[in-house]
Every structure is written in C-alpha cells, then in structure tokens.
BAFI-3210 file (N, C-alpha, C; in Angstrom, 3 decimals, decimal comma, padded with zeros to 6 digits):
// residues 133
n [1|2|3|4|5|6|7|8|9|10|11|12|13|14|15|16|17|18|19|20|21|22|23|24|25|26|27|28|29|30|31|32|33|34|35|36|37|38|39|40|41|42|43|44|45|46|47|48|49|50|51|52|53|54|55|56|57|58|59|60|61|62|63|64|65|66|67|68|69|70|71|72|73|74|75|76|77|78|79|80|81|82|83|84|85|86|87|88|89|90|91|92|93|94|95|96|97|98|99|100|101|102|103|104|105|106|107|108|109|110|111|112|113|114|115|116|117|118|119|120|121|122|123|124|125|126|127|128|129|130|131|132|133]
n.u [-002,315|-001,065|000,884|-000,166|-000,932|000,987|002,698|000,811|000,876|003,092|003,449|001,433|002,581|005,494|004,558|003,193|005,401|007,436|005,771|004,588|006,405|006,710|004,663|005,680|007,932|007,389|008,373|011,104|011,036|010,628|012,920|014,832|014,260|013,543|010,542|009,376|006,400|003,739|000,971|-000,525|-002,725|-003,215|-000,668|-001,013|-002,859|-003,263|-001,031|-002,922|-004,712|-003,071|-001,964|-004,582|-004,763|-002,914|-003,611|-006,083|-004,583|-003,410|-006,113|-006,189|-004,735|-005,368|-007,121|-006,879|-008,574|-011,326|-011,024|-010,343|-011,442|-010,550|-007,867|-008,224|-007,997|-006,154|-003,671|-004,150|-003,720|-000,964|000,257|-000,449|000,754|003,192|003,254|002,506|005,014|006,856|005,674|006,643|009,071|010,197|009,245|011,212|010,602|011,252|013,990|016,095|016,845|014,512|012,538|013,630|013,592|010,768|009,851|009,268|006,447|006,504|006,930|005,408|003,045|003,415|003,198|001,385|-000,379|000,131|-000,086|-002,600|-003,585|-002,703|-003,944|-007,282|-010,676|-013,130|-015,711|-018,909|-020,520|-019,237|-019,252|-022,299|-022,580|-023,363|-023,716|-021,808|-022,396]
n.v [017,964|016,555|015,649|013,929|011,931|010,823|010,197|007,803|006,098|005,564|003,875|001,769|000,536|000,005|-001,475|-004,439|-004,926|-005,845|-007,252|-009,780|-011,310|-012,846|-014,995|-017,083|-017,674|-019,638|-021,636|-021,133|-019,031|-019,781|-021,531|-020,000|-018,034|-019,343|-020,748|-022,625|-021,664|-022,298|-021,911|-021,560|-020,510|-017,986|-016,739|-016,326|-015,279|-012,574|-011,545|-011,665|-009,641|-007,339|-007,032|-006,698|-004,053|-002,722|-002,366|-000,250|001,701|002,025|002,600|005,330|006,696|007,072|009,152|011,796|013,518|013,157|010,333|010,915|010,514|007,861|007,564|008,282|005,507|004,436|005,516|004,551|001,670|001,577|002,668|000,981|-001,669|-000,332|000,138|-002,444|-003,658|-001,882|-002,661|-005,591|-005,582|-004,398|-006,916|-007,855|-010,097|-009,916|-009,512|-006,592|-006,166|-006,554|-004,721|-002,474|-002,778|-003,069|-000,503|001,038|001,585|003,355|005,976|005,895|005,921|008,743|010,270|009,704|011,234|013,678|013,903|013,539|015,954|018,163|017,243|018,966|018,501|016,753|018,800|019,754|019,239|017,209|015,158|015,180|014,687|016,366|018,792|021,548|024,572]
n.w [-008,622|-010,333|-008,977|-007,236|-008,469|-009,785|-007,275|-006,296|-008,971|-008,838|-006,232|-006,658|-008,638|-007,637|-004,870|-006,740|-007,817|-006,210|-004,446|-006,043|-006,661|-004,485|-004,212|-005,316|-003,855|-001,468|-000,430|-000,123|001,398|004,108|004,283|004,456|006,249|009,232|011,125|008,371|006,659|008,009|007,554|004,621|003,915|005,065|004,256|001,517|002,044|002,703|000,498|-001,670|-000,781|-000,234|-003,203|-004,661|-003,009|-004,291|-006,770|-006,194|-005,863|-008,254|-009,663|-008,415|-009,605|-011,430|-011,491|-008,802|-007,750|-008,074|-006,711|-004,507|-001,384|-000,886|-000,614|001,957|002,982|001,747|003,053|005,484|005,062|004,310|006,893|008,820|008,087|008,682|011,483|012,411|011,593|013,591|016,295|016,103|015,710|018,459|019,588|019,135|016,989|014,055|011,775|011,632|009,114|007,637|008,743|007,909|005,102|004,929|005,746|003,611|003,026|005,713|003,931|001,985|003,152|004,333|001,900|000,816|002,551|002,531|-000,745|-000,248|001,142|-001,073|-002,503|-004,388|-002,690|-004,865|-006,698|-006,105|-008,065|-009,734|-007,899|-008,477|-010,717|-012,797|-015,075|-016,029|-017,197]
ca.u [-002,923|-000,155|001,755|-000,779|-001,473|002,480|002,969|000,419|001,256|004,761|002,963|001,055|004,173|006,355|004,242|003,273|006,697|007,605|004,785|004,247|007,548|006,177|003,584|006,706|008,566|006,649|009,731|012,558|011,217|010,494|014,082|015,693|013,870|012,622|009,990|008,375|005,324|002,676|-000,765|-000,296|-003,739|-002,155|000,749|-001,312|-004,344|-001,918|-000,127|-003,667|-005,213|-002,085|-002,126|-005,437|-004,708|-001,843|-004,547|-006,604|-003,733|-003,158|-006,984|-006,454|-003,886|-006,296|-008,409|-007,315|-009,927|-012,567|-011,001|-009,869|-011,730|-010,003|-006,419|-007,670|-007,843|-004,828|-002,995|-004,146|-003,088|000,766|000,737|-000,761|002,305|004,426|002,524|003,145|006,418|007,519|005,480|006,896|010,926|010,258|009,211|012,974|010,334|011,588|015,177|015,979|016,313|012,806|011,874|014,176|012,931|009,338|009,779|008,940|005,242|006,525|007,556|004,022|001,935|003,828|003,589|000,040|-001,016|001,257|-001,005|-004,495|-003,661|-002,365|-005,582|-008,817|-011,692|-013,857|-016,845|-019,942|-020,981|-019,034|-020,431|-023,836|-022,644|-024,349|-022,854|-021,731|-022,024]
ca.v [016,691|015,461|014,604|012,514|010,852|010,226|009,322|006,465|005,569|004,631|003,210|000,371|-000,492|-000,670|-002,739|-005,433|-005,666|-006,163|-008,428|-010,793|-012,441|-013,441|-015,992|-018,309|-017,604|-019,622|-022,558|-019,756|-018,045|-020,664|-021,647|-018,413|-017,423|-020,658|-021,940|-022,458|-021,330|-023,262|-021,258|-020,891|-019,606|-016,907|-015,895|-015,782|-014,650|-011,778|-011,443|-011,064|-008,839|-006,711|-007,138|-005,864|-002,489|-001,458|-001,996|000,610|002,734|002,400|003,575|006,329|007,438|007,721|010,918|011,685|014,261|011,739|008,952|011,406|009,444|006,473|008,174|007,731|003,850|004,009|005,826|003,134|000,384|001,598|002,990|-000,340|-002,440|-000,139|-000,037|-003,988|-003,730|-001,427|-003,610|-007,035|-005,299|-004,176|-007,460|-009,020|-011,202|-009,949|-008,970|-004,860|-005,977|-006,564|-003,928|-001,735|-002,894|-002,971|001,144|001,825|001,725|004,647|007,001|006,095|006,685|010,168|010,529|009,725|012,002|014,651|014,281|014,360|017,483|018,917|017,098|019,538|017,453|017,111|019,515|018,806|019,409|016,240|013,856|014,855|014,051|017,685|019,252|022,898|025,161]
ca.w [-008,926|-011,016|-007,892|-006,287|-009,546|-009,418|-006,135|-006,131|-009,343|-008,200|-005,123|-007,321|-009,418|-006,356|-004,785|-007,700|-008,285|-004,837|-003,699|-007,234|-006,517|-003,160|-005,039|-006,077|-002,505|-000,042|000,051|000,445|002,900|005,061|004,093|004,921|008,029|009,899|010,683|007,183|006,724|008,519|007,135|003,476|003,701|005,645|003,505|000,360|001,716|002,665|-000,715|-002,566|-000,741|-000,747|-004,522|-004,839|-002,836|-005,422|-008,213|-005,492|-005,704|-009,901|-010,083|-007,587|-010,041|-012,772|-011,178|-007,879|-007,303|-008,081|-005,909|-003,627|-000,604|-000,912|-000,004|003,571|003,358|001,308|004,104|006,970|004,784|004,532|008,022|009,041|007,958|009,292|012,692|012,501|011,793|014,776|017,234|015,356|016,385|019,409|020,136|018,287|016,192|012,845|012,101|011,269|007,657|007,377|008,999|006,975|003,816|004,911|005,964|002,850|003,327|005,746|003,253|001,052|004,231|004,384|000,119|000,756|003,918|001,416|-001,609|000,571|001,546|-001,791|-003,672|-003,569|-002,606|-005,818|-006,307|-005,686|-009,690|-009,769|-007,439|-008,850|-011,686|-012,748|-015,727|-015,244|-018,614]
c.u [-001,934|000,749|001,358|-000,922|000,319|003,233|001,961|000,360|002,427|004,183|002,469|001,840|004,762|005,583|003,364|004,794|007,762|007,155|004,609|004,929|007,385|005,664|004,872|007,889|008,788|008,196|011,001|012,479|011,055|011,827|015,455|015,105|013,179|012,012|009,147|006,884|004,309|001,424|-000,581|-001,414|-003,246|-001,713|-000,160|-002,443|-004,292|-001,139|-001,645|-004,596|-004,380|-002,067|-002,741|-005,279|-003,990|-003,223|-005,718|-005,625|-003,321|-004,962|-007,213|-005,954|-004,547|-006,932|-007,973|-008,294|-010,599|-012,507|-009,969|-010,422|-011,127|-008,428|-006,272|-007,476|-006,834|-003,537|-003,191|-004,175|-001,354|000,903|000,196|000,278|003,463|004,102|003,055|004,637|007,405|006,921|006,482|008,993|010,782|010,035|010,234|011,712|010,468|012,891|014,876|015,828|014,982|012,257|012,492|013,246|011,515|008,813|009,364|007,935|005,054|006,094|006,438|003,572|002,098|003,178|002,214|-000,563|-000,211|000,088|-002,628|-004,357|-003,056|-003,575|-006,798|-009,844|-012,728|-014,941|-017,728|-021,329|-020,344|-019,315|-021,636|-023,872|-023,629|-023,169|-022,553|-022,193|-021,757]
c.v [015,762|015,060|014,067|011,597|010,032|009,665|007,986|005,707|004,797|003,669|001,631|000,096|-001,037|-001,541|-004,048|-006,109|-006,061|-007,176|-009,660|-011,780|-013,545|-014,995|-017,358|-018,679|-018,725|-020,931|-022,192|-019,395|-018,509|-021,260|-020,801|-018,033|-018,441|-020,049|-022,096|-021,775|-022,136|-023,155|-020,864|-019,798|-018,323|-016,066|-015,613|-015,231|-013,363|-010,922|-011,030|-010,231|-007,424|-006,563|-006,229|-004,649|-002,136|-001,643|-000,895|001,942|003,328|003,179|005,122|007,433|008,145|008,607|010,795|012,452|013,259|011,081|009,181|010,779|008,242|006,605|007,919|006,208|003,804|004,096|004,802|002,067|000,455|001,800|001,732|-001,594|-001,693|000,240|-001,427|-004,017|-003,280|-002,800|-005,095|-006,795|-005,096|-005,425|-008,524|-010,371|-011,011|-009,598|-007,657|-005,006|-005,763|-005,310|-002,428|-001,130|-002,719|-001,419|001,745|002,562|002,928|005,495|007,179|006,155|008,344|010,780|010,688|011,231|013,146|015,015|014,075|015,479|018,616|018,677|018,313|018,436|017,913|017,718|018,921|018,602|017,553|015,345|013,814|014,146|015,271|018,080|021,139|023,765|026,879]
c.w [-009,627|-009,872|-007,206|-007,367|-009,858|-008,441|-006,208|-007,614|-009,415|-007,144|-005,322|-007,733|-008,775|-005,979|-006,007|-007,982|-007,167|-004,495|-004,688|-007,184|-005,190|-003,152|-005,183|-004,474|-001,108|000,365|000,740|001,519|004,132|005,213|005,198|006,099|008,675|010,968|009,663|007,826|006,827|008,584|006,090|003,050|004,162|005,047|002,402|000,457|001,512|001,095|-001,839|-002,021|-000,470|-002,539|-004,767|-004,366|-003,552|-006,698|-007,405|-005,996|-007,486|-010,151|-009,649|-008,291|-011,212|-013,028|-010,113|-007,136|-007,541|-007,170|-004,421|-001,952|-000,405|-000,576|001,318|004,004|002,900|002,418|005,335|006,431|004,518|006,008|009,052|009,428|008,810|010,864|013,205|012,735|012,771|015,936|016,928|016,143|017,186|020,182|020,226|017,812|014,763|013,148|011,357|009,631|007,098|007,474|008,435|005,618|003,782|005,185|004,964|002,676|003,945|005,179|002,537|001,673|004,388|003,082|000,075|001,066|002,555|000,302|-001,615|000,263|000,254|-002,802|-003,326|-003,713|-004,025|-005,683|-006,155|-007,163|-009,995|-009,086|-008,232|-009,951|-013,120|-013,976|-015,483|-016,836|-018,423]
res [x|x|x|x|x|x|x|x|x|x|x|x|x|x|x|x|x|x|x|x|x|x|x|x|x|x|x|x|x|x|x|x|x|x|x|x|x|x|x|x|x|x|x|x|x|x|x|x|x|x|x|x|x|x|x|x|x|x|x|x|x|x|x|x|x|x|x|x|x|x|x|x|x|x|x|x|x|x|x|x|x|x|x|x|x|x|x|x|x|x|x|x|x|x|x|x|x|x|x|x|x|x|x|x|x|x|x|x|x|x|x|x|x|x|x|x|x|x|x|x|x|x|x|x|x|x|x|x|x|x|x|x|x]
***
C-alpha cells in the first residue's frame, strides 16, 4: 500500500507542477507552435479538468484501499493522453518532443495498472462501514 500511496502521490505533484504553468502559457504557446490558440475555452477547459484529476490522484494517496476503485479511472485518464498522443504522431500533427514529454502519462498508466494489482481491494467490513472487534 505504501507504493500505491507513493506512486500517485508523485502522480498529483508531477502533474500540478507540470500543468499550473500552463494557466500563464496561452500567448507562448501559440507563439512557439503556430497557430495560437483559437478556443481558449478549449485549452483551459483542458488544463482544469486535468488539474482536478491530480487532486483525484493526491486523495487516492490518502487510503488506497479505500479509493481503490478510482485507480481504474485514473488509469484511462493517463492511458487516454497517451492514446492521443500516438494517434496525434502518427498523424505528424504534433512534433516527437511533445510526444516525448507527454509519455510520461505512459509510465503512470503502467505505475497505476502496477499498484491496482499490488492494492487488496478493501473488505467488505469497510464499505459497510461495520466495525470488526
């Protein structure tokens, strides 16, 4: 348990401190990779609901028996991006950097699928909410 509660605690940090800088971005990156960004709704709708899954991923860290369910949405929101990201190169509409840097999501879809399967699913004294003595 302490290495799922360690893997997705790295998982929320990394991304916050990844994605936060994003928020101040939107001129740059339209800069740096033309053609600006022409749906800000888009990019930030994007950027906060990304947000919100690392604060998914900092509570997951808090019990993951408890919030052991929620590992599988966690897992099809990294393997998601990086789903995107193969289609997105294969089609040469990002460059490899991107899709470099965006691999990471990989490695936490793996880290994830990793500490499912090392979590035990919580009993069923605990759902009930049942005390044991």
């Amino acid at each position: 348990m302490k290495l799922a509660r360690n893997i997705f605690l790295a998982a929320g940090i990394y991304g916050f401190l990844v994605l936060t800088p994003l928020f101040f971005l939107e001129d740059r990156i339209g800069r740096d990779t033309p053609p600006p960004i022409t749906h800000p709704e888009c990019f930030y709708g994007f950027l906060c609901v990304a947000l919100v899954f690392q604060v998914v991923f900092l509570i997951i860290a808090t019990d993951p028996v408890r919030f052991r369910p929620m590992m599988i949405p966690s897992i099809l929101e990294k393997a998601s991006w990086g789903i995107t990201l193969v289609a997105l190169l294969a089609q040469r509409r990002i460059a490899f950097s991107l899709f470099a840097i965006g691999s990471v999501d990989w490695i936490f879809a793996f880290l994830f699928i990793f500490a499912l399967a090392k979590t035990p699913p919580p009993s069923s004294d605990k759902l009930s909410g049942a005390r044991v003595v």
